[in-house]
C-alpha angles and dihedrals in degrees: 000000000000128000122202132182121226126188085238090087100252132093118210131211116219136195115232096214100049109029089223129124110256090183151355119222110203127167106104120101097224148013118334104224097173142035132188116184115173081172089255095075144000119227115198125198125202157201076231091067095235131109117215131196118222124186104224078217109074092001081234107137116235104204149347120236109206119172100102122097099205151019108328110201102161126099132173122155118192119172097306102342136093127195122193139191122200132191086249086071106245129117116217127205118207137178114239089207101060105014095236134122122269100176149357127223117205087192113154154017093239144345116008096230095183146343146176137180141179126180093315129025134027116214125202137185120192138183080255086079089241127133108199130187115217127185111242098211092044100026088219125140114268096189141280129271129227123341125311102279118202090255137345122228109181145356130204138168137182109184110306106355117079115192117197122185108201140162118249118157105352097311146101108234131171120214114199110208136202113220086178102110106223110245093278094068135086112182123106089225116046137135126219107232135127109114125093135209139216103274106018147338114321108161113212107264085049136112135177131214119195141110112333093219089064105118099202113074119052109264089213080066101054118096090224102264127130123219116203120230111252110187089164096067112123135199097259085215106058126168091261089076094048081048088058094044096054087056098036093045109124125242117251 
């Protein structure tokens, strides 16, 4: 099966064989911007700033997580635990168990662009141009990574290597970093950082990918990589979609 989100509102669950729709899930008041599915269960986030919990089964939806104040359009699943990221800038943490809140994340300044998580850390990107490391037992701030960016567009890690793509001047850059703490270091969480480079911040166990021609990191620094120029590249979350949310929001 494969689930997908529509701004009318619905989600619809598909069979892969045969390309038809098993099901319609229908029960948000606007637009659905994220969708999580572990084939155990389907997490929709939407314009209407809850997060509800469907069973593929039966389509018949098992809870509604309310907590966030705006759009939430971030969605990750992992064993029985969600994560989510709103427009408001926090991150939430919920048991899948007992649909009920575990943390919250005051993350950010403005819009959660993306975020993932496994047993440890939490990792979240926001439009402040910030990357923040959370614990995910304690929910407290780990610390951040790099310097703040003009925006952040996207986070990913894999054990013990972290990617961020992120907008500073102008430009779209990746920083590669290293989770792995140097031998001095005890915590289960650290981050190897400590050296600096002509131009700005680079921690040691970090490289940067981006446009050659850019004067202002150490060429001798960079991994080899070249990072093309978008200057096309939009905050997902624009003032047009608060707009709709204002007039889609539901009367209590």
């Amino acid at each position: 099966m494969v689930v997908s989100g529509s701004y009318d509102t619905t989600a619809k669950i598909w069979s892969i064989q045969t390309g038809q729709c098993l099901r319609t899930l229908q029960g948000h008041f606007s637009q659905i911007y994220a969708i999580a599915f572990d084939g155990k269960r389907i997490a929709t986030g939407s314009l209407d700033t809850s997060v509800r919990i469907w069973s593929p089964y039966d389509g018949t939806c098992q809870a509604i997580l309310q907590g966030h104040t705006s759009l939430v359009g971030q969605l990750q699943m992992r064993n029985s635990t969600l994560v989510t990221g709103g427009s408001d800038g926090s991150v939430r943490v919920w048991s899948l168990d007992t649909y009920s809140p575990i943390h919250r994340l005051a993350a950010h300044d403005n819009s959660v662009t993306s975020l993932q998580f496994d047993d440890l850390r939490v990792v979240s990107g926001g439009s402040d141009g910030r990357v923040k490391i959370w614990d995910l037992t304690t929910g407290s701030l780990v610390r951040e990574l790099s310097q703040p960016a003009e925006a952040v567009w996207r986070v990913a890690f894999e054990s013990e290597r972290c990617v961020v793509m992120a907008s500073r001047t102008g430009r779209t850059i990746m920083e590669v970093w290293d989770f792995t703490p140097p031998p001095e270091e005890d915590e289960h969480l650290g981050i190897r950082s400590g050296s600096a480079a002509t131009g700005g911040f680079m921690p040691a166990g970090c490289h940067i990918a981006e446009d050659p021609a850019m004067p202002e990191f150490d060429e001798d620094r960079m991994d080899g990589l070249e990072c093309k120029e978008n200057e096309e590249m939009m905050d997902p979350y624009d003032q047009d979609d608060e707009d709709d949310m204002k007039e889609n929001q539901p009367i209590m």
